[in-house]
DRENLOPA-235088 format. One record per residue (C-alpha): x, y, z; residue number from 1. Coordinates in Angstrom, 2 decimals, m for minus. Layout:
N
+---------+---------+---------+-----+
:    east :   north :      up :   n :
+---------+---------+---------+-----+
:       X :       Y :       Z : NUM :
...
+---------+---------+---------+-----+
***
This chain:
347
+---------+---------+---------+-----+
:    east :   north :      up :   n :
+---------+---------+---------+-----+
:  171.17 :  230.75 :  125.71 :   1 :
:  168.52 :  228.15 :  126.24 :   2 :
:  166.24 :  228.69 :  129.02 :   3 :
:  167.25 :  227.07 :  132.12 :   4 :
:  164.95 :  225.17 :  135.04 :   5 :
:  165.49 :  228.21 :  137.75 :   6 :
:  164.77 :  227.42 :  141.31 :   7 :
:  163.36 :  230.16 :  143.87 :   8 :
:  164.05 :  229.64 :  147.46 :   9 :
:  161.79 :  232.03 :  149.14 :  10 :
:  158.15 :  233.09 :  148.69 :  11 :
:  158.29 :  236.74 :  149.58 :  12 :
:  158.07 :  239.70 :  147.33 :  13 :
:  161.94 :  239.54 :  145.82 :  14 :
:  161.59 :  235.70 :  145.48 :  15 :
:  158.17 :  235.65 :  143.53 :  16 :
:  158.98 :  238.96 :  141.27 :  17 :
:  161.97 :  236.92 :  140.72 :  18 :
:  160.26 :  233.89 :  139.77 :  19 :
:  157.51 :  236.31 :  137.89 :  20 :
:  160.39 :  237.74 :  135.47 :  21 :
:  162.00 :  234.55 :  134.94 :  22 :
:  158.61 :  232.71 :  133.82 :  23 :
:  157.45 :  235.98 :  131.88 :  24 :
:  160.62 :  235.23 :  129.96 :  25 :
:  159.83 :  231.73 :  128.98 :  26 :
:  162.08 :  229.82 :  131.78 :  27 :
:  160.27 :  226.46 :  133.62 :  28 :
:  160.44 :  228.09 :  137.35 :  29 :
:  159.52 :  226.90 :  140.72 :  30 :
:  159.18 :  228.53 :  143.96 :  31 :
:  159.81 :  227.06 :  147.63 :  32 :
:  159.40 :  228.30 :  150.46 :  33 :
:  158.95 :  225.65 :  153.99 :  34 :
:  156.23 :  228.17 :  155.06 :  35 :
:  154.91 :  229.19 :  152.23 :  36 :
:  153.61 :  232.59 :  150.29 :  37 :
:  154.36 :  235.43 :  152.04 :  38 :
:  155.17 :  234.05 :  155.44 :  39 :
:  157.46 :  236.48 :  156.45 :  40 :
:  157.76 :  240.05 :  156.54 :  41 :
:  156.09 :  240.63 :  152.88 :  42 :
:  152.96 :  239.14 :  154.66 :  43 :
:  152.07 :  242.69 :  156.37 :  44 :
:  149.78 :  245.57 :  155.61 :  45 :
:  151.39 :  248.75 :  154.89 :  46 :
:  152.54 :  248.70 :  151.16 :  47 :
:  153.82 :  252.24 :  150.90 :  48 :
:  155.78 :  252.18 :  147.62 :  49 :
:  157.93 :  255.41 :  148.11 :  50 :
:  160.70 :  256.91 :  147.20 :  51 :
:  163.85 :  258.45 :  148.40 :  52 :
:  164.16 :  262.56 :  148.55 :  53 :
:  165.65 :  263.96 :  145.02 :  54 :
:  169.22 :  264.94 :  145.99 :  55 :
:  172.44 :  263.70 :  146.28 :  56 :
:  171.47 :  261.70 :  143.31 :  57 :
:  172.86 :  257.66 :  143.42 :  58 :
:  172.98 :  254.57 :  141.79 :  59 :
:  170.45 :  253.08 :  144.44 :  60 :
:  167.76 :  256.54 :  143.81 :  61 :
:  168.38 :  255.76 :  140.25 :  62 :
:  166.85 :  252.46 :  140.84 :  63 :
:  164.40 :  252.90 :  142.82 :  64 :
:  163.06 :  255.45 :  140.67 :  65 :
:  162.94 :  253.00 :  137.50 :  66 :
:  161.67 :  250.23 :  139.80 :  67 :
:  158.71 :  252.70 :  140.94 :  68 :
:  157.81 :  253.93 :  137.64 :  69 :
:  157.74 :  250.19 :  136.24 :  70 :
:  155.74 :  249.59 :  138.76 :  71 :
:  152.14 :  250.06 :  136.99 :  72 :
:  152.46 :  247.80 :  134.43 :  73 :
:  154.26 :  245.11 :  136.41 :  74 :
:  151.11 :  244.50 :  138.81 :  75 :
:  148.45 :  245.27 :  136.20 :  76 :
:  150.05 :  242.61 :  134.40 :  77 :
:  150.61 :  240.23 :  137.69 :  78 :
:  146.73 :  241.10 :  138.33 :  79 :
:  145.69 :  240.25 :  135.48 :  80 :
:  147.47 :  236.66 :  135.19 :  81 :
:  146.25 :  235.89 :  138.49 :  82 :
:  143.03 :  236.63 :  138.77 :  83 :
:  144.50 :  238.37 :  142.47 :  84 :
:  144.26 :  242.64 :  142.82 :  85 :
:  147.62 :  243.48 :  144.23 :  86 :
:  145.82 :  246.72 :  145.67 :  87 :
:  148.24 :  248.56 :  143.69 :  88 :
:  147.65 :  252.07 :  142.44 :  89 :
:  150.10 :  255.18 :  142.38 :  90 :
:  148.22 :  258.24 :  144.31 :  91 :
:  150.71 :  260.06 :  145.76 :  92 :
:  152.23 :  261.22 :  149.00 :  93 :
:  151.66 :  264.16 :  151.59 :  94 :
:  153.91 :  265.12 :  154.28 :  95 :
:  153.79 :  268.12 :  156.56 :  96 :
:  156.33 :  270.21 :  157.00 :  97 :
:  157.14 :  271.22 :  160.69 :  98 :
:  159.43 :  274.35 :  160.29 :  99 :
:  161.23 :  277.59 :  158.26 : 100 :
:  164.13 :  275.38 :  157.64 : 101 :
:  162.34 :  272.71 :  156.74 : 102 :
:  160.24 :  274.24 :  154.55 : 103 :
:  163.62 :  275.70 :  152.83 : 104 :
:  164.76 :  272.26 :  151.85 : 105 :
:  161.58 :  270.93 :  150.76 : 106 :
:  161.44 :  273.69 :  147.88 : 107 :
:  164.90 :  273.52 :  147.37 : 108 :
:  164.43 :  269.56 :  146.54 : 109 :
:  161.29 :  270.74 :  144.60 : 110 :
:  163.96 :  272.23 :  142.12 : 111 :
:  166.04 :  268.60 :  142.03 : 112 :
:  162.86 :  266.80 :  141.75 : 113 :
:  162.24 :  268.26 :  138.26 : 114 :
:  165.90 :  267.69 :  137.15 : 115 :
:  166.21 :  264.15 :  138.32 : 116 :
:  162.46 :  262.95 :  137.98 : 117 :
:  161.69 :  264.91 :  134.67 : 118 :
:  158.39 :  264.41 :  133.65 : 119 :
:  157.66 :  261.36 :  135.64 : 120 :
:  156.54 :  262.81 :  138.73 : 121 :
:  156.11 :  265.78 :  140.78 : 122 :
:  157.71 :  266.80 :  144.12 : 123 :
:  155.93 :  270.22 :  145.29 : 124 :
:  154.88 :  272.67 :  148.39 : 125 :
:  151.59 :  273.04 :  148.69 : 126 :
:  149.64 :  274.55 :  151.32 : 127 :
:  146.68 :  273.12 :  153.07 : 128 :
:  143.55 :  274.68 :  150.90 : 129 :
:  145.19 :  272.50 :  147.95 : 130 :
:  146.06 :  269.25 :  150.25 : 131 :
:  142.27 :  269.03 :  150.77 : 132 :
:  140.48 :  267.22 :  153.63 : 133 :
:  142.83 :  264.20 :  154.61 : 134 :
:  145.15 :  265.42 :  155.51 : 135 :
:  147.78 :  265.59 :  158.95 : 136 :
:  147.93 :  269.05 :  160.92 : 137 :
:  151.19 :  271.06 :  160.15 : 138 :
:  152.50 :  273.62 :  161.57 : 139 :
:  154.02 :  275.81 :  159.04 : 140 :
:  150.55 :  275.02 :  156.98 : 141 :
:  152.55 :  273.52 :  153.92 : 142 :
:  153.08 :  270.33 :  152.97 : 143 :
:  155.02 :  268.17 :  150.37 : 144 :
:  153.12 :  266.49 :  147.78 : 145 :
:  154.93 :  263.73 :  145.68 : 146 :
:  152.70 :  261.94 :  142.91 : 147 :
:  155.55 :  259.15 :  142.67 : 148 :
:  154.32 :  257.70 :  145.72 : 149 :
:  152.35 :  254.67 :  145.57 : 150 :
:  150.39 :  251.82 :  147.52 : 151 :
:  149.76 :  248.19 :  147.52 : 152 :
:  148.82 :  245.37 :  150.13 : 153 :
:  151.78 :  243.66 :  150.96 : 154 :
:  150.50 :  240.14 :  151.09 : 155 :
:  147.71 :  240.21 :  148.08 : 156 :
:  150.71 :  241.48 :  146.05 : 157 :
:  153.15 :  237.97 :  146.91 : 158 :
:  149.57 :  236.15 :  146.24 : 159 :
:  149.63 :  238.24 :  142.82 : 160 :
:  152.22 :  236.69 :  141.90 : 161 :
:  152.04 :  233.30 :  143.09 : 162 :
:  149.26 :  233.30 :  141.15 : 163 :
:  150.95 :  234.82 :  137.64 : 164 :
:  153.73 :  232.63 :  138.18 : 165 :
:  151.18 :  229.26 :  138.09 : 166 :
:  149.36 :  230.60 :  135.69 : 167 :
:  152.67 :  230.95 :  133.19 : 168 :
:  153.40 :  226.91 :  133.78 : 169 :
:  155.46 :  227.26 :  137.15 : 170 :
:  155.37 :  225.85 :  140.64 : 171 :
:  154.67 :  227.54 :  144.04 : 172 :
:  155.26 :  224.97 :  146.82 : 173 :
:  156.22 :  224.36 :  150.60 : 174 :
:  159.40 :  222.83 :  150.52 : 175 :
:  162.79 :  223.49 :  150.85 : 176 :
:  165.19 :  221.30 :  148.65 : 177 :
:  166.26 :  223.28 :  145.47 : 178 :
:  166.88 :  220.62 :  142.28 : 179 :
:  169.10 :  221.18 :  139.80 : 180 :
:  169.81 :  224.16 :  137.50 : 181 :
:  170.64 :  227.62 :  138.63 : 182 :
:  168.52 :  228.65 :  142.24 : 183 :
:  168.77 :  231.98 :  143.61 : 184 :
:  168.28 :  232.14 :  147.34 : 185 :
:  165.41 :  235.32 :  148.65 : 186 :
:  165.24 :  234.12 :  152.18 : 187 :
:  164.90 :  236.91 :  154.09 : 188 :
:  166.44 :  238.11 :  157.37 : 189 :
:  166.95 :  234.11 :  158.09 : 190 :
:  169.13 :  234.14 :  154.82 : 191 :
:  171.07 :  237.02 :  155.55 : 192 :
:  172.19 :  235.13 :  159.03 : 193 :
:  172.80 :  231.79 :  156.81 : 194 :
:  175.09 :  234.00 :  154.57 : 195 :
:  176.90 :  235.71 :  157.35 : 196 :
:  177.75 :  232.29 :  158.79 : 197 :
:  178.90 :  230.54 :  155.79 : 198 :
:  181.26 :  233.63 :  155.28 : 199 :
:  182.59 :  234.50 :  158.67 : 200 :
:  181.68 :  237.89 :  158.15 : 201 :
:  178.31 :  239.80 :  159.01 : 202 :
:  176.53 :  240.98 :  155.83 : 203 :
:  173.46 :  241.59 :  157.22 : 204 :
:  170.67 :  240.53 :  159.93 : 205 :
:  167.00 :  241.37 :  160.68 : 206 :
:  164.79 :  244.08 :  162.05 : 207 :
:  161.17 :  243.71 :  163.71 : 208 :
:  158.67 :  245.44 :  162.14 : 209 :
:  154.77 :  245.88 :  163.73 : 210 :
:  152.04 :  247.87 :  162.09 : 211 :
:  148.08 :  247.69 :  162.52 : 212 :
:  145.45 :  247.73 :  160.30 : 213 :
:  142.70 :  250.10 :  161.18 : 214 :
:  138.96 :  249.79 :  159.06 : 215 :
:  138.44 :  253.31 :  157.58 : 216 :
:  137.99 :  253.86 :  153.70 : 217 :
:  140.07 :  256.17 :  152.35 : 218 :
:  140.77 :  254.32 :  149.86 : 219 :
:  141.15 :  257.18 :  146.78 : 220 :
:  143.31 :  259.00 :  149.22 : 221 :
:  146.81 :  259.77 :  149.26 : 222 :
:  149.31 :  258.47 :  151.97 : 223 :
:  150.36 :  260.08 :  154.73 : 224 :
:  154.06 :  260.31 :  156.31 : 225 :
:  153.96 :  262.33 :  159.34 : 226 :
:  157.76 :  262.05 :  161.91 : 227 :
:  158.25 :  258.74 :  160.32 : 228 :
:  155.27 :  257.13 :  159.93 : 229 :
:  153.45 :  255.68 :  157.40 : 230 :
:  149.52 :  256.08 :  157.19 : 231 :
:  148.52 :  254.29 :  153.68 : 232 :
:  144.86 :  253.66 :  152.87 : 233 :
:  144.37 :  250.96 :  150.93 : 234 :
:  141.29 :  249.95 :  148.40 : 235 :
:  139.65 :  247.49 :  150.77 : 236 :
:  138.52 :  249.86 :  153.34 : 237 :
:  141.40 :  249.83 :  155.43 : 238 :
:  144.07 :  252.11 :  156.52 : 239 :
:  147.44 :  250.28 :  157.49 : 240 :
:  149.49 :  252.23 :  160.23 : 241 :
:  153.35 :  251.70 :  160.69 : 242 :
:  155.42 :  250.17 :  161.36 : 243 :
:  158.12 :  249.82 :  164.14 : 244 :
:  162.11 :  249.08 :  163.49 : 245 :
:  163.10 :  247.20 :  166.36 : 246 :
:  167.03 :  246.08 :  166.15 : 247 :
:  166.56 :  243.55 :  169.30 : 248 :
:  163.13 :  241.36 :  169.71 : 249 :
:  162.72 :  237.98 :  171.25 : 250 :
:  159.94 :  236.49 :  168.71 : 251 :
:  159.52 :  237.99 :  165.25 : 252 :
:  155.90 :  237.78 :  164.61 : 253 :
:  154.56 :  238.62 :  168.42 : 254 :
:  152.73 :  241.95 :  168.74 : 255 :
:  152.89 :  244.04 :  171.60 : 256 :
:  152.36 :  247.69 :  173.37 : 257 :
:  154.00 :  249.32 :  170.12 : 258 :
:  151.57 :  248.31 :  167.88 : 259 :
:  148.95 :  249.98 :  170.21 : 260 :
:  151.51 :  253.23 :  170.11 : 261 :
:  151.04 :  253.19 :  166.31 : 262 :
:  147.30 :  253.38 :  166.41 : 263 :
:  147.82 :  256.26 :  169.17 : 264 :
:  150.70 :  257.99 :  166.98 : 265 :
:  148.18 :  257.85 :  164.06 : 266 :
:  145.15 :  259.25 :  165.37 : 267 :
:  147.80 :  262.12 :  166.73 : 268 :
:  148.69 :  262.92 :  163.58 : 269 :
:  145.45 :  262.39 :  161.83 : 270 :
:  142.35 :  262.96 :  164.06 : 271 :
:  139.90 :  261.87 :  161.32 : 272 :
:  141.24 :  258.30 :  162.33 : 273 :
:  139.64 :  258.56 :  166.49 : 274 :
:  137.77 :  255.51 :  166.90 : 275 :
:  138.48 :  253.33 :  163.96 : 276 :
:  138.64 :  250.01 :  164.77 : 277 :
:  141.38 :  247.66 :  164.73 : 278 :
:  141.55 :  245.13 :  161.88 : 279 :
:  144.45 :  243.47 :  162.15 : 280 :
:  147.73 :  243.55 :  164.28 : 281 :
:  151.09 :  242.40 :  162.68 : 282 :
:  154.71 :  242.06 :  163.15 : 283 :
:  157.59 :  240.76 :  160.80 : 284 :
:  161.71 :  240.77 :  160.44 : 285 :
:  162.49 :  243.10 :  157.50 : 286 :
:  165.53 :  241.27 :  155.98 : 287 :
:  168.38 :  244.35 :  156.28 : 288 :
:  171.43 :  244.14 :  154.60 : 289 :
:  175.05 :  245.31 :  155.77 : 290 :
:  174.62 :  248.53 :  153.18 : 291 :
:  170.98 :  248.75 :  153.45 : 292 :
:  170.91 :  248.61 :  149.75 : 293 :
:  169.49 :  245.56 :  148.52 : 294 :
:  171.75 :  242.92 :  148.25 : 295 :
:  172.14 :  241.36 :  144.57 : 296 :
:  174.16 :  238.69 :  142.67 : 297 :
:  175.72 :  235.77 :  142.97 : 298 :
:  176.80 :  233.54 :  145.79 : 299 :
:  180.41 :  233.75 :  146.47 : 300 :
:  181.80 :  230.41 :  146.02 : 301 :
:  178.71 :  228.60 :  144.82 : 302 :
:  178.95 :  228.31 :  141.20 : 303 :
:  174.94 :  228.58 :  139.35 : 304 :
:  173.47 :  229.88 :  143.09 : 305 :
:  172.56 :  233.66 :  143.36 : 306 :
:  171.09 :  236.01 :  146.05 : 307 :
:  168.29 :  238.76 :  146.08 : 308 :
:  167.72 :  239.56 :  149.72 : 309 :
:  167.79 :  242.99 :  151.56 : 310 :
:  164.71 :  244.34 :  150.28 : 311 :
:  164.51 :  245.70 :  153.60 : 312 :
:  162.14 :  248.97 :  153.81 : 313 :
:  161.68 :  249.22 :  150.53 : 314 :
:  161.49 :  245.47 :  148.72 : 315 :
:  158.14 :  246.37 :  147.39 : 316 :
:  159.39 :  249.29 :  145.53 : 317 :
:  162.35 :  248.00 :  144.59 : 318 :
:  160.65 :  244.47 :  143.49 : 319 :
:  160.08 :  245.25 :  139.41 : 320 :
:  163.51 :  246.40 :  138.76 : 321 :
:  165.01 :  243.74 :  140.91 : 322 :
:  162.73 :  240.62 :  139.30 : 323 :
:  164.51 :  241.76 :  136.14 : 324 :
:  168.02 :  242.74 :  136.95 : 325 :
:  168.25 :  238.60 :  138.73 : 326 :
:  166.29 :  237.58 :  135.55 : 327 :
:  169.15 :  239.22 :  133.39 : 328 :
:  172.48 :  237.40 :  135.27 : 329 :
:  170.27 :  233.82 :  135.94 : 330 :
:  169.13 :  233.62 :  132.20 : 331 :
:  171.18 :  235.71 :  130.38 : 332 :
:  174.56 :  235.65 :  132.13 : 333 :
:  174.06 :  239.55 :  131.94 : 334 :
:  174.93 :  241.27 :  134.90 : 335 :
:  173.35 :  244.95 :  135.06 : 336 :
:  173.38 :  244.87 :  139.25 : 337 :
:  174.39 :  248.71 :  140.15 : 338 :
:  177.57 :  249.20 :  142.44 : 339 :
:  176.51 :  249.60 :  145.90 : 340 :
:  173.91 :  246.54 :  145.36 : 341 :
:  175.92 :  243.89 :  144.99 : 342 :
:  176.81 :  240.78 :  147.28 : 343 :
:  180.53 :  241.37 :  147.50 : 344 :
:  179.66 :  245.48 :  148.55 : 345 :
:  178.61 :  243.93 :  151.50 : 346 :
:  181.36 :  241.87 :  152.37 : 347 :
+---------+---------+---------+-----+
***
């Protein structure tokens, strides 16, 4: 088919790696968003690009994992278009393990990793001599080292691609009145609630989100995850701490006492952190979807209007594969959206 005008509504990471595959693909796109790039939750600072554990093997693991490993060449490419560094690079993930039984499962997923990931990546024990100097205390001494695991600053990545989409003959803009041709709707948490109202049915809402920035280069390091949290140095000289999941919150982008808890959870888990100073304080609503799978496809009764919301946790991760999989059914009329992803699963 002839390439068709395609309208974005929503400047965050699933709207603008939309917009990015659409314009790589020779389609006249434009991007609005009434508060512009990265305004909401794809504005913050962690950027841990990581994947789920290798069992009990899924459509949704199944993308991820192809979304991850895409993932190099979809931001060197973004980068270089731009002239913006997304901060992305792929160096890998420790976690300590805290028991026997725990340590039982983590070799016994060792053994799926290799079946499900192949050659791709690694998922191994390793003890503390080979996990090197950064590094969290553990109490069985072992740890799990994944090299699938990457990082990338949340809001240079959505600039990224603002950027690459420009500089392929589109338009980023504040606004919020789609034009003709075929739009597909990435408005976050606020989009979810529009969709659950227009349906009389809740498919999905928002959770709060706070993490911290802290200045302390470790910036060829891997990440940390220590009892859910995220430690992820990043190559400016900063180490971004979080983040919270709060299901009730009065105002979405105040921070308060649990951003301080993060710093104090961090420097629990990680000692070499004591005294780093505080860069930057954040807080977002993560756009979560009735499934908690990202939600995909098109709107249900609006003929030529599509969604890509629910990114969630992991929208970063997810955000090659899911540029390309909207690019497919907008453009192409080809719909490749996995079961458990799509709008109606949700319904």
């Amino acid at each position: 088919m002839a390439m068709a005008d395609v309208t974005v509504m929503g400047a965050g990471i699933f709207g603008l790696s939309v917009a990015f595959a659409c314009a790589r693909r020779g389609a006249t796109v434009r991007v609005l968003d009434r508060r512009g790039v990265a305004a909401g939750s794809s504005g913050g600072v962690v950027g841990a690009l990581a994947p789920h554990v290798p069992e009990n093997w899924n459509s949704k693991k199944a993308f991820q994992l192809e979304s991850l490993l895409m993932a190099e060449a979809f931001w060197k490419e973004a980068d270089a278009l731009s002239g913006v560094q997304s901060g992305y690079a792929r160096l890998g993930r420790l976690q300590p393990i805290p028991d026997e039984a725990a340590v039982g499962l983590a070799l016994a997923r060792e053994e799926t990793a290799r079946e499900l990931w192949g050659d791709a990546a690694d998922w191994t024990v390793v003890d503390a001599v080979d996990a090197g100097d950064w590094r969290p205390e553990s109490a069985t001494g072992l740890y799990i080292w994944d090299t699938l695991t990457a990082r990338a600053h949340p809001r240079r990545c959505c600039e990224s691609l603002a950027g690459a989409v420009q500089a392929l003959g589109g338009a980023v803009e504040v606004g919020d009145a789609p034009g003709d041709g075929p739009v597909v709707w990435a408005t976050g948490y606020e989009g979810l609630i529009a969709l659950s109202e227009e349906l009389g049915r809740d498919v999905g809402n928002g959770v709060k989100g706070q993490a911290v920035s802290l200045r302390f280069d470790a910036h060829d390091k891997a990440q940390l995850f220590v009892d859910g949290l995220h430690i992820v140095p990043h190559a400016d000289g900063t180490v971004a701490v979080g983040s919270t999941s709060e299901r009730e919150f009065d105002a979405p982008d105040a921070v308060d006492a649990a951003a301080d808890a993060l710093v104090e959870r961090a420097v629990a888990a990680c000692p070499v952190l004591y005294g780093a100073k505080v860069m930057q304080r954040c807080a977002g609503v993560r756009p979560r979807a009735r499934s908690r799978a990202p939600m995909l496809g098109g709107w249900p009764g609006r003929d030529g209007h599509f969604i890509a919301n629910g990114g969630f946790k992991i929208g970063f991760g997810m955000a090659p594969k899911v540029g390309a999989v909207i690019a497919d059914l907008v453009l192409e009329g080809h719909d490749a959206v996995p079961e458990g992803f799509r709008v109606e699963d949700n319904l």
